[in-house]
Backbone as CSV, one residue per row, in Angstrom:
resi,resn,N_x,N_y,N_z,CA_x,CA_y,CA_z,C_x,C_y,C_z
1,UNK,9.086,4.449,-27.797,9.623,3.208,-27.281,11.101,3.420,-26.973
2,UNK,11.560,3.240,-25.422,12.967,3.000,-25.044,13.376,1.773,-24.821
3,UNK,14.751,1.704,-24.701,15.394,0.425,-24.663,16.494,0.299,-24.282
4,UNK,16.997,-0.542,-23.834,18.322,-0.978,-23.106,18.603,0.106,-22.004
5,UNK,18.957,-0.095,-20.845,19.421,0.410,-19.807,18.231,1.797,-19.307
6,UNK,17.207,1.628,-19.601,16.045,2.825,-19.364,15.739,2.860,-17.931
7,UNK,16.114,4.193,-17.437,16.244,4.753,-16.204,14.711,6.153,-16.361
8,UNK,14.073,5.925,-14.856,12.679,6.820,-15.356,13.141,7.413,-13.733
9,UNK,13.051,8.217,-13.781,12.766,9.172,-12.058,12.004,10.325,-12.107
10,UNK,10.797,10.293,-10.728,10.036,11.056,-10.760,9.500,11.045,-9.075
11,UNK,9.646,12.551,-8.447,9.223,12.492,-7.119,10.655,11.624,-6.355
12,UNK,9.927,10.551,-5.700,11.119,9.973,-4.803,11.573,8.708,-4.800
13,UNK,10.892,8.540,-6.610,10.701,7.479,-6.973,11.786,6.855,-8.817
14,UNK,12.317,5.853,-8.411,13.542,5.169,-9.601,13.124,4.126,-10.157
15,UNK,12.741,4.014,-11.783,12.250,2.907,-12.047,13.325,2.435,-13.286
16,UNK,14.134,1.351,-13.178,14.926,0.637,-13.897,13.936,-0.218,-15.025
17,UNK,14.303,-0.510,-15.891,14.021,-1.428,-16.610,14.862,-1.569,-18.382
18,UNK,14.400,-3.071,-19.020,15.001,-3.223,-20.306,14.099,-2.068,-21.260
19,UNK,13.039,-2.115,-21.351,12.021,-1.496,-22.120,10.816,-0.892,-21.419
20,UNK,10.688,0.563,-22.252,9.665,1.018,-21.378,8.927,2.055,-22.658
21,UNK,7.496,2.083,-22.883,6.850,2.547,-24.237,6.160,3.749,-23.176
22,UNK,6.071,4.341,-23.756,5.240,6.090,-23.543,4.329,5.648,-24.910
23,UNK,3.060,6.438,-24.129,1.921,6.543,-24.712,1.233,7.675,-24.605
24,UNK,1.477,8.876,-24.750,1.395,10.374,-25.069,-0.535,10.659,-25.149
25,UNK,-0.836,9.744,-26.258,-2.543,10.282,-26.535,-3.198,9.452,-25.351
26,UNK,-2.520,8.410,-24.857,-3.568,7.301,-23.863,-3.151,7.845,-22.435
27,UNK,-2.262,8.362,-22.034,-2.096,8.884,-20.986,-1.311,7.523,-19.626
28,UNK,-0.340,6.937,-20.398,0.425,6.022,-19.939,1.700,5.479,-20.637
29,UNK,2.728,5.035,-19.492,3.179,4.690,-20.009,4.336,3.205,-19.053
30,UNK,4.673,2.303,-19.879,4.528,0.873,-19.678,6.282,0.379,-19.506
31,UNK,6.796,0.231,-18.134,7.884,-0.004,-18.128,7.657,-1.950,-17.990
32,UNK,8.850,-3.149,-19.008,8.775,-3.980,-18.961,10.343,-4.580,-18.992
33,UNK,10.171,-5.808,-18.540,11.449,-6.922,-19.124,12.546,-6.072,-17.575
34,UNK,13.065,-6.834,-17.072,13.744,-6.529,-15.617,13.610,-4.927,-14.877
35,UNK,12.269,-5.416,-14.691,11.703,-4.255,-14.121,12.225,-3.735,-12.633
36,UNK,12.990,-2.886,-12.332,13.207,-2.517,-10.629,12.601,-1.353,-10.370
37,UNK,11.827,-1.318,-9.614,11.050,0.113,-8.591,11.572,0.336,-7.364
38,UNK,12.405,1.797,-7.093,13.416,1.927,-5.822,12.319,3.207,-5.462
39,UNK,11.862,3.313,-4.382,11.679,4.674,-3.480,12.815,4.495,-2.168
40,UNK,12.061,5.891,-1.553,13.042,5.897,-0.102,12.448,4.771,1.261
41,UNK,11.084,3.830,0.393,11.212,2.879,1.880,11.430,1.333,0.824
42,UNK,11.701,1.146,-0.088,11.362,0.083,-0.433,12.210,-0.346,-1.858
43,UNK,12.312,-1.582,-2.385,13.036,-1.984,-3.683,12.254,-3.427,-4.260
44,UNK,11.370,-3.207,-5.076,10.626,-3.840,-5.528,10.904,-4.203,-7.169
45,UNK,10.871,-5.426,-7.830,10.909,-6.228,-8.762,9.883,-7.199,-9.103
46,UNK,9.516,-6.631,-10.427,8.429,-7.359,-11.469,8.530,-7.277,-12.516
47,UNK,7.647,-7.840,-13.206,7.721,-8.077,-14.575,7.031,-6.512,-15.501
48,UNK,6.269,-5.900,-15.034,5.776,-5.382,-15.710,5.296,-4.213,-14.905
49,UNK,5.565,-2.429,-15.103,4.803,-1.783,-14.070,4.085,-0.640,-15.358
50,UNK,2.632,-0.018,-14.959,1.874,0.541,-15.855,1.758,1.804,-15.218
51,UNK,2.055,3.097,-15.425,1.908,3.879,-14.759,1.296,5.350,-15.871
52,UNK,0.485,5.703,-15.336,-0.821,7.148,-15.459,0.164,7.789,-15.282
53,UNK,0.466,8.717,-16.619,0.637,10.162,-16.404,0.837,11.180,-16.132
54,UNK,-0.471,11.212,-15.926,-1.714,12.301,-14.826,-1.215,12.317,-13.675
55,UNK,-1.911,11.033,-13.057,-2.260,10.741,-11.400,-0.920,10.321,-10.848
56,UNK,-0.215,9.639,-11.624,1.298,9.042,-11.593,1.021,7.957,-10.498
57,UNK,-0.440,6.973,-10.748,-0.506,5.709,-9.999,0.242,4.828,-10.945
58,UNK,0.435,4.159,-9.930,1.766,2.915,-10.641,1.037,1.654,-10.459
59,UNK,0.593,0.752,-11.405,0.214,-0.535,-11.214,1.247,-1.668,-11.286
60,UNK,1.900,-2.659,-10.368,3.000,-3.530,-10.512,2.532,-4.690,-11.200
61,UNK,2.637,-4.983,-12.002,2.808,-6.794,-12.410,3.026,-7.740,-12.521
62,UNK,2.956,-9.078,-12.059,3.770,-9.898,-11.921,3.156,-11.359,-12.287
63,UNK,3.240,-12.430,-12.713,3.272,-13.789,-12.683,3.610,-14.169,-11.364
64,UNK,4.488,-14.176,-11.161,5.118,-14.784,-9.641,5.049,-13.439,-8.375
65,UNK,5.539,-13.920,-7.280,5.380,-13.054,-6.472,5.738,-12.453,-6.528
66,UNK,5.618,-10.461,-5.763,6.842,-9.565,-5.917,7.832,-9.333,-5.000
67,UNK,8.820,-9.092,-5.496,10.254,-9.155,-4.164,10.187,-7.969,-3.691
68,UNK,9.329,-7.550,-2.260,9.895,-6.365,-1.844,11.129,-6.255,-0.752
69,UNK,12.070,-5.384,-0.830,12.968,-5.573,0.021,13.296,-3.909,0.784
70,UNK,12.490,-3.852,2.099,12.515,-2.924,2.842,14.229,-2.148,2.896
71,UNK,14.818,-0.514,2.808,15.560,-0.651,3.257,15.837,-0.011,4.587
């Protein structure tokens, strides 16, 4: 479990957030609480993103809509 100011980069891809748990035996791990996702086409914000491992698919989460903002 990380916390405060947790910065994740991988590929071409920047994921900000307050908290983010690694899960080593389950093969995931769970960035939450002011979540930002930056690549090179896009800047996206949610509540919650779940991302594999492995495959390094990223699932976004949200209650409300998500803000994407092309750049």
């Amino acid at each position: 479990k990380f916390y405060n100011n947790v910065k994740i980069s991988y590929d071409d891809k920047v994921i900000t957030c307050d908290n983010f748990d690694l899960n080593l035996s389950e093969n995931f791990a769970k960035a939450y609480n002011n979540v930002v996702f930056k690549d090179n086409k896009s800047i996206m914000k949610s509540q919650s993103i779940i991302m594999d491992i492995i495959t390094k698919d990223v699932k976004i989460n949200s209650n409300e809509k998500i803000n994407i903002i092309s750049n």
